[in-house]
ROFI-112150 format. One record per residue (C-alpha): residue number from 1; x, y, z. Coordinates in pm, 1 decimal. Layout:
BEGIN
NUM; X; Y; Z
...
end
This chain:
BEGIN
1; -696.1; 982.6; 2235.8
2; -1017.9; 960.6; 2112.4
3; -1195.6; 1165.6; 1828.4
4; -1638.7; 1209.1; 1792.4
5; -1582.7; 1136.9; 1441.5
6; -1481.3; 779.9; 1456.6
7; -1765.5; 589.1; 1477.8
8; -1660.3; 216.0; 1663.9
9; -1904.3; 41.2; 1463.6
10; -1713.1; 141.8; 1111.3
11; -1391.9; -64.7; 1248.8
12; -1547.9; -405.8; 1192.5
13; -1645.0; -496.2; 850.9
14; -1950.0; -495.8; 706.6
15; -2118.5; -806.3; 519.3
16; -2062.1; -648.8; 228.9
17; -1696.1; -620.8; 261.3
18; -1684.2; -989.8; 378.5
19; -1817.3; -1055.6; 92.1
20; -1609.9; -852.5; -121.9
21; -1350.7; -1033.0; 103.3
22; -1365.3; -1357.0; -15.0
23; -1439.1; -1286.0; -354.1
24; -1081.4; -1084.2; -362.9
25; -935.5; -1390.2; -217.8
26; -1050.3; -1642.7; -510.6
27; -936.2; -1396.2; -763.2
28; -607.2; -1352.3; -651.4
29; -542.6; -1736.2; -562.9
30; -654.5; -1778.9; -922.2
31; -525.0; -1510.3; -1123.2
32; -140.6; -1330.3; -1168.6
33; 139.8; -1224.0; -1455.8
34; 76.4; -949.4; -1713.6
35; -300.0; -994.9; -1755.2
36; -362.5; -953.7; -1368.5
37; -403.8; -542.2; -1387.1
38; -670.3; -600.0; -1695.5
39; -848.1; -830.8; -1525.9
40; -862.8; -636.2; -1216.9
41; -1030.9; -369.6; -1370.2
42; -1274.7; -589.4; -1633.0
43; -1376.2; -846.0; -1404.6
44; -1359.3; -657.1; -1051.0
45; -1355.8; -321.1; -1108.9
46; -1156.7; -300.8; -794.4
47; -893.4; 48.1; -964.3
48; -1252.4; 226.1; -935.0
49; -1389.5; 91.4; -626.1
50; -1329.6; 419.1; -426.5
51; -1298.1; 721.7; -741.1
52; -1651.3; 888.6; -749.3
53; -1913.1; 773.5; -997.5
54; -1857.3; 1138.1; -1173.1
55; -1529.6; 1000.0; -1305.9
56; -1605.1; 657.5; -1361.8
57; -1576.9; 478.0; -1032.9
58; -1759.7; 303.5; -814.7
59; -1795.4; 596.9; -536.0
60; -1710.9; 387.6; -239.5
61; -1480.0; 466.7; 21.4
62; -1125.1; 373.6; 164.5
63; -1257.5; 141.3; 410.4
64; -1355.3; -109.9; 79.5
65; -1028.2; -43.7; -115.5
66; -857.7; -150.6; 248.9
67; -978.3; -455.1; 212.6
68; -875.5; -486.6; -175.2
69; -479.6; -383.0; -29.7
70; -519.7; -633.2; 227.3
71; -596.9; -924.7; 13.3
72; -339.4; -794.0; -244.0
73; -99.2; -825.7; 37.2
74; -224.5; -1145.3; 140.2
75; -128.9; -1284.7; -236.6
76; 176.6; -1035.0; -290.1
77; 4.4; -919.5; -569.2
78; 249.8; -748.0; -824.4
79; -13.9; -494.4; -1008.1
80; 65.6; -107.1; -887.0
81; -233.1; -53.3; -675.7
82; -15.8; 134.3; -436.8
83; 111.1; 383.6; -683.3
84; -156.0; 455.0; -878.4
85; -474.6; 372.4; -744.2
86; -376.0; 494.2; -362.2
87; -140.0; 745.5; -373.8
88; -210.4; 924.4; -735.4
89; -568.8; 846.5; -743.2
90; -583.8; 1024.8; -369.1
91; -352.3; 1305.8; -487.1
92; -560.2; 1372.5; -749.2
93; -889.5; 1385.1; -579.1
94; -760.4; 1615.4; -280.9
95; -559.2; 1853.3; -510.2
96; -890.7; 2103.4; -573.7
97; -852.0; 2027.6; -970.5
98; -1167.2; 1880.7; -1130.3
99; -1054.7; 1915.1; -1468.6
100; -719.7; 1690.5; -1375.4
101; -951.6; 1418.6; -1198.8
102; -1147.9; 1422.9; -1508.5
103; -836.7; 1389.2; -1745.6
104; -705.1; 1089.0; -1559.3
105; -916.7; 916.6; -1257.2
106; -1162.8; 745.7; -1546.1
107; -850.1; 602.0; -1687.9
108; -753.1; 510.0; -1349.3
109; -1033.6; 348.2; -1271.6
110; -1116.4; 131.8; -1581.4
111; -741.4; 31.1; -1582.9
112; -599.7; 174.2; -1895.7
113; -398.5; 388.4; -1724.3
114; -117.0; 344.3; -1439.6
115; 52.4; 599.6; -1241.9
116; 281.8; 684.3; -986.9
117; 380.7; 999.2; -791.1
118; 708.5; 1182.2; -757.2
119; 781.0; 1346.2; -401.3
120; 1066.2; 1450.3; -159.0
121; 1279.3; 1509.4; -470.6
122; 1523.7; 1755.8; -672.8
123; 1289.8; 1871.8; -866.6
124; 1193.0; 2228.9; -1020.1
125; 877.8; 2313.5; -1247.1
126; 936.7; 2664.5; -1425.8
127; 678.3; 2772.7; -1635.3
128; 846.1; 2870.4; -2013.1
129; 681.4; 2984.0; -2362.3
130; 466.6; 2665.4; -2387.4
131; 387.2; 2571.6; -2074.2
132; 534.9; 2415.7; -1754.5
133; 889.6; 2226.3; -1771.2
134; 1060.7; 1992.3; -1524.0
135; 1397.8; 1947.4; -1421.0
136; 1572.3; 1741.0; -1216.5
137; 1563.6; 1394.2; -1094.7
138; 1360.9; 1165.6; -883.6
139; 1481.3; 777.9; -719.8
140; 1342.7; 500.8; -651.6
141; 999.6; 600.3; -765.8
142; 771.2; 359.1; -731.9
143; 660.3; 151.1; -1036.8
144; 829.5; 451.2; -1183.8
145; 976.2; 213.1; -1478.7
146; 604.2; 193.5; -1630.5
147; 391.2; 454.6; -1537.2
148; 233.0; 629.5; -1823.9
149; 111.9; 962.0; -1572.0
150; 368.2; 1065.4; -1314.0
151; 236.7; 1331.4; -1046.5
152; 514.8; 1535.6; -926.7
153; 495.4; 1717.0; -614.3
154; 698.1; 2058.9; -640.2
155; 655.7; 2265.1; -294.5
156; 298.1; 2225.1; -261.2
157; 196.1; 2209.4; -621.4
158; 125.3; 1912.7; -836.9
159; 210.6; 1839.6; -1215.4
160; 115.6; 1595.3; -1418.9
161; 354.0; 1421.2; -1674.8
162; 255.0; 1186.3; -1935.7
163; 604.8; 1271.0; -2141.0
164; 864.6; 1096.1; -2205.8
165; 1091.7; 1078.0; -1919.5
166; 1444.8; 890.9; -1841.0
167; 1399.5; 611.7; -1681.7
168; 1607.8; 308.3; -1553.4
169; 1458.0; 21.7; -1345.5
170; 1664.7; -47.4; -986.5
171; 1676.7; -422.3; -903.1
172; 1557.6; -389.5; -537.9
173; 1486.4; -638.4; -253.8
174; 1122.8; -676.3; -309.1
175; 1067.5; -756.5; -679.7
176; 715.4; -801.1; -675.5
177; 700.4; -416.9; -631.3
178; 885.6; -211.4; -870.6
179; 1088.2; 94.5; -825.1
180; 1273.8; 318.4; -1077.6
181; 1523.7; 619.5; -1079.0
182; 1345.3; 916.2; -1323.1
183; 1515.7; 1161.0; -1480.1
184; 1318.5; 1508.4; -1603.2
185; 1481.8; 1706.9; -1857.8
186; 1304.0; 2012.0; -1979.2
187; 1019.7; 1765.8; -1993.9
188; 667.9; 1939.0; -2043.9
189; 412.7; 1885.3; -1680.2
190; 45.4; 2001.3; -1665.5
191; 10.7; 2220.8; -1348.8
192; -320.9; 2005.8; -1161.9
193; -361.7; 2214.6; -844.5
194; -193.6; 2155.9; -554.2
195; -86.0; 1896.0; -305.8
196; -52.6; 1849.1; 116.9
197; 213.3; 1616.0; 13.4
198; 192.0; 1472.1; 418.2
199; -128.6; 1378.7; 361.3
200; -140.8; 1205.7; 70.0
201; 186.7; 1022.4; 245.6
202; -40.3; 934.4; 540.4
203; -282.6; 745.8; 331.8
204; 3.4; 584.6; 157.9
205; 105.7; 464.6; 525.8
206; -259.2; 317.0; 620.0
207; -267.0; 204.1; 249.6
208; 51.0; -3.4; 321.1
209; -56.0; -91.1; 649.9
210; -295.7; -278.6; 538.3
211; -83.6; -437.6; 281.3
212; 87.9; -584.5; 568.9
213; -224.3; -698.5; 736.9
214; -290.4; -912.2; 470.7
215; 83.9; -1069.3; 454.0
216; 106.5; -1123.0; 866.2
217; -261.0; -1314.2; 788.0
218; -88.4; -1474.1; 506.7
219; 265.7; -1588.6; 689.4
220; 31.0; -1698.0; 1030.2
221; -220.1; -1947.0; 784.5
222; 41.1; -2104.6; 661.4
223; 264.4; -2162.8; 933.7
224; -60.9; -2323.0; 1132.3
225; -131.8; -2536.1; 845.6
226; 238.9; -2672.8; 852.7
227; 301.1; -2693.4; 1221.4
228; -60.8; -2909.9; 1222.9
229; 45.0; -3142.2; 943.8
230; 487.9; -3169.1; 1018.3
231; 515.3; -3454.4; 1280.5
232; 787.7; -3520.1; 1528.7
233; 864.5; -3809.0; 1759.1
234; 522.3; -3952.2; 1599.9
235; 286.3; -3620.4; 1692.6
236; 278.9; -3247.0; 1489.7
237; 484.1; -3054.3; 1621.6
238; 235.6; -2775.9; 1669.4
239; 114.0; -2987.3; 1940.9
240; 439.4; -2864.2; 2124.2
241; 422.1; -2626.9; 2377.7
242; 731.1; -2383.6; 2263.7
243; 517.1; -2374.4; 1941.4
244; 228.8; -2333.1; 2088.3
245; 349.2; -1989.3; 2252.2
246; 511.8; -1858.3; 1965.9
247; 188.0; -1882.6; 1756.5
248; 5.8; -1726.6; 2025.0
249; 252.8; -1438.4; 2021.8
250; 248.0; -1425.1; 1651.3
251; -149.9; -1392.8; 1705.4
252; -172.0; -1093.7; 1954.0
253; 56.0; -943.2; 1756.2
254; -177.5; -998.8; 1448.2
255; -452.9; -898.6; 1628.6
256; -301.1; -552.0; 1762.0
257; -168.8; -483.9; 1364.8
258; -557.7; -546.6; 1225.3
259; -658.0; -280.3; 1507.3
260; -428.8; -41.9; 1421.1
261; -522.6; -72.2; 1049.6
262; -881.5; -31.1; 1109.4
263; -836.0; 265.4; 1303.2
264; -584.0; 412.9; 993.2
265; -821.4; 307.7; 734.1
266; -1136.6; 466.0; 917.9
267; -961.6; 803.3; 982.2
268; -911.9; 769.6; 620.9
269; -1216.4; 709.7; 489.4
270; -1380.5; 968.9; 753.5
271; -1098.3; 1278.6; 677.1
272; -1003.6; 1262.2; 1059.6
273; -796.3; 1497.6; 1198.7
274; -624.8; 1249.8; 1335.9
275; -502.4; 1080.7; 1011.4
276; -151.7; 1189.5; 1101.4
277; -79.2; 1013.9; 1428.0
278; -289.1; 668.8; 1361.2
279; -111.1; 619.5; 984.1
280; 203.6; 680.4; 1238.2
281; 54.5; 427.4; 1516.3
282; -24.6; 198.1; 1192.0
283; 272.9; 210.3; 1043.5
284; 504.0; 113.7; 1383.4
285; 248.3; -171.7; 1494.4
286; 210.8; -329.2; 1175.8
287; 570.1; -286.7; 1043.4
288; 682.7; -469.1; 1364.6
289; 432.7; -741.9; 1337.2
290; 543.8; -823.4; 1021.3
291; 889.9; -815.0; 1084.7
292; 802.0; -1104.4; 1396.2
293; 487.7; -1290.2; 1149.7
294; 790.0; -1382.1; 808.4
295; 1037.5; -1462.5; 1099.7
296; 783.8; -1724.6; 1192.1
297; 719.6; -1819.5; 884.1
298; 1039.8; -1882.5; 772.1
299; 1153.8; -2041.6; 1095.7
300; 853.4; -2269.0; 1197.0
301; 900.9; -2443.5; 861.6
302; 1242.9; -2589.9; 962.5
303; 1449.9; -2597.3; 650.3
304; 1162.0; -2574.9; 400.4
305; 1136.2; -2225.5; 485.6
306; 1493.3; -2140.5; 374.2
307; 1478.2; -2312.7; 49.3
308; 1405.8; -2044.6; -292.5
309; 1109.9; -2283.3; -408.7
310; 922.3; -2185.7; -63.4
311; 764.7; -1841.0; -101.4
312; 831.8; -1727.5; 257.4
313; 1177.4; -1546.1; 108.2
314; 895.0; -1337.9; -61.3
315; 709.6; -1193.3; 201.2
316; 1058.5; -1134.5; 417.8
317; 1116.4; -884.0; 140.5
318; 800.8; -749.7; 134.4
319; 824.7; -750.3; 531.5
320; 1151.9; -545.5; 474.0
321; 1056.8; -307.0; 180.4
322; 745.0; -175.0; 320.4
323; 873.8; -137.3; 673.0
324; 1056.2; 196.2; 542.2
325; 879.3; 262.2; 260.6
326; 758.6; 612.5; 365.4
327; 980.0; 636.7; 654.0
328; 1183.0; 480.3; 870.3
329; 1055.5; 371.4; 1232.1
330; 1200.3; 632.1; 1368.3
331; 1057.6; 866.1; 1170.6
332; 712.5; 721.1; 1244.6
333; 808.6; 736.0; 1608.2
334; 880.7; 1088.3; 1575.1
335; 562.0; 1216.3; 1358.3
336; 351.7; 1046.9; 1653.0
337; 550.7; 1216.3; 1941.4
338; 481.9; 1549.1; 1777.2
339; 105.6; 1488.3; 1694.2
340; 73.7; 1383.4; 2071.1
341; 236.6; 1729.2; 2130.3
342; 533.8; 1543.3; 2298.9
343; 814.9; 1587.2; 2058.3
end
């Protein structure tokens, strides 16, 4: 399957993105806690790097705020990137409503604002004397617990929410990313256009994709650097052929997730048609490499690796919590057999 549009030379990085690359890296190894989303945005700029300069961004494009998700990945950073720079800020740019991406993307992007968005839910907007009101309710939303703008999708119209709303934080398996149950109750929206709700889910998925990326880079490092240095019958024990062949697994594996990412991230950043089956393609190759890369990790460090003070538990969950996070394999198995007209 191959599509005109896709140039080959936009799935290698640039030098600029190299160099955005390792400057992402430093900051992360050097920075986290409460402060991290502040600095982000003072230091970096990186909530803006792909809103349009017309609302206070930087203008660039999905292929440079890939390689912001990766890194984050890479350091399981805990600021809601996801939610509200990927999935609202994209919402709100596609939805058609200028005065909406004027409201909220500059807050986006200079980090005074967070969001999240609201979808597959119970949900109903009717509109009464003063405006729009919302009922219903809305789980494991996520970063739902601290939001201050919640997008929620109705059909295939979009409201905005910056009122108060119920909510109650769920203690899930990956804590670094959190998730909330909402609960609307006659509260006042914003009507802000409307929403291909499947799209927006489809960036999500390369989003996430390369998220993972980052944490199978991550989990394959480290387990190198330990194999080369842990030493057995007086040599490292990555010096061992079974090893040896594992990592080398581990790598092609790597390898295939990165191209499958590239080629999410580029349909992306180009509007591709076919967004829909290579976020699917991403989604299966890079979930599964995952799931092999913290199995690795864990296991190649001998008992180390089980222990809480090790942070491999951290990236199983991670592994885990993203692999369904907009669907199940299944369902990504399923979306791609019907975009290859075989379903």
């Amino acid at each position: 399957m191959t599509n005109p549009r896709i140039d080959p030379a936009t799935l290698t990085e640039t030098a600029e993105q190299q160099e955005l690359r390792a400057v992402l890296r430093e900051f992360f190894a050097a920075h986290s806690g409460p402060d991290l989303w502040k600095r982000m945005a003072g230091e970096l700029e990186l909530q803006g790097l792909a809103i349009p300069e017309q609302y206070g961004g930087s203008g660039y494009s999905f292929a440079e705020l890939a390689v912001v998700l990766e890194e984050s990945g890479r350091a399981l950073c805990r600021a809601p990137l996801l939610s509200t720079v990927v999935l609202v800020g994209y919402a709100l740019m596609r939805s058609g409503d200028a005065e909406a991406c004027a409201r909220y993307l500059p807050r986006i992007a200079d980090g005074t604002l967070t969001a999240t968005l609201v979808y597959d839910s119970d949900i109903t907007a009717e509109q009464g004397a003063e405006g729009w009101i919302l009922h219903g309710r809305a789980d494991f939303v996520l970063d739902g617990a601290g939001a201050g703008l919640i997008l929620v999708g109705v059909g295939d119209r979009l409201f905005a929410c910056e009122s108060e709303v119920e909510r109650t934080p769920h203690r899930v398996l990956d804590e670094t990313r959190g998730q909330a149950h909402l609960e609307f109750r006659g509260t006042a929206a914003t009507a802000v256009g409307h929403l291909a709700i499947e799209e927006i889910l489809d960036i999500g998925r390369a989003a996430v994709a390369a998220e993972q990326v980052g944490g199978i880079a991550h989990a394959l490092d480290a387990t190198v650097s330990y194999v080369g240095q842990r030493k057995q019958f007086g040599r490292p024990i990555g010096s061992f052929q079974a090893v040896k062949h594992r990592l080398a697994g581990l790598l092609v594996e790597y390898e295939a997730a990165r191209s499958a990412s590239a080629y999410a991230t580029a349909c992306v950043a180009t509007d591709s048609p076919e967004l829909g089956a290579a976020a699917a393609v991403s989604s299966l190759v890079c979930s599964n490499a995952y799931r092999l890369a913290v199995a690795e990790y864990v296991q190649l460090h001998g008992g180390t690796g089980f222990t809480w003070e090790h942070p491999a538990h951290l990236y199983v969950r991670r592994a885990r919590s993203t692999e369904v996070l907009f669907g199940t394999s299944q369902d990504q198995a399923l979306r791609l057999a019907t975009a290859l007209g075989v379903g």
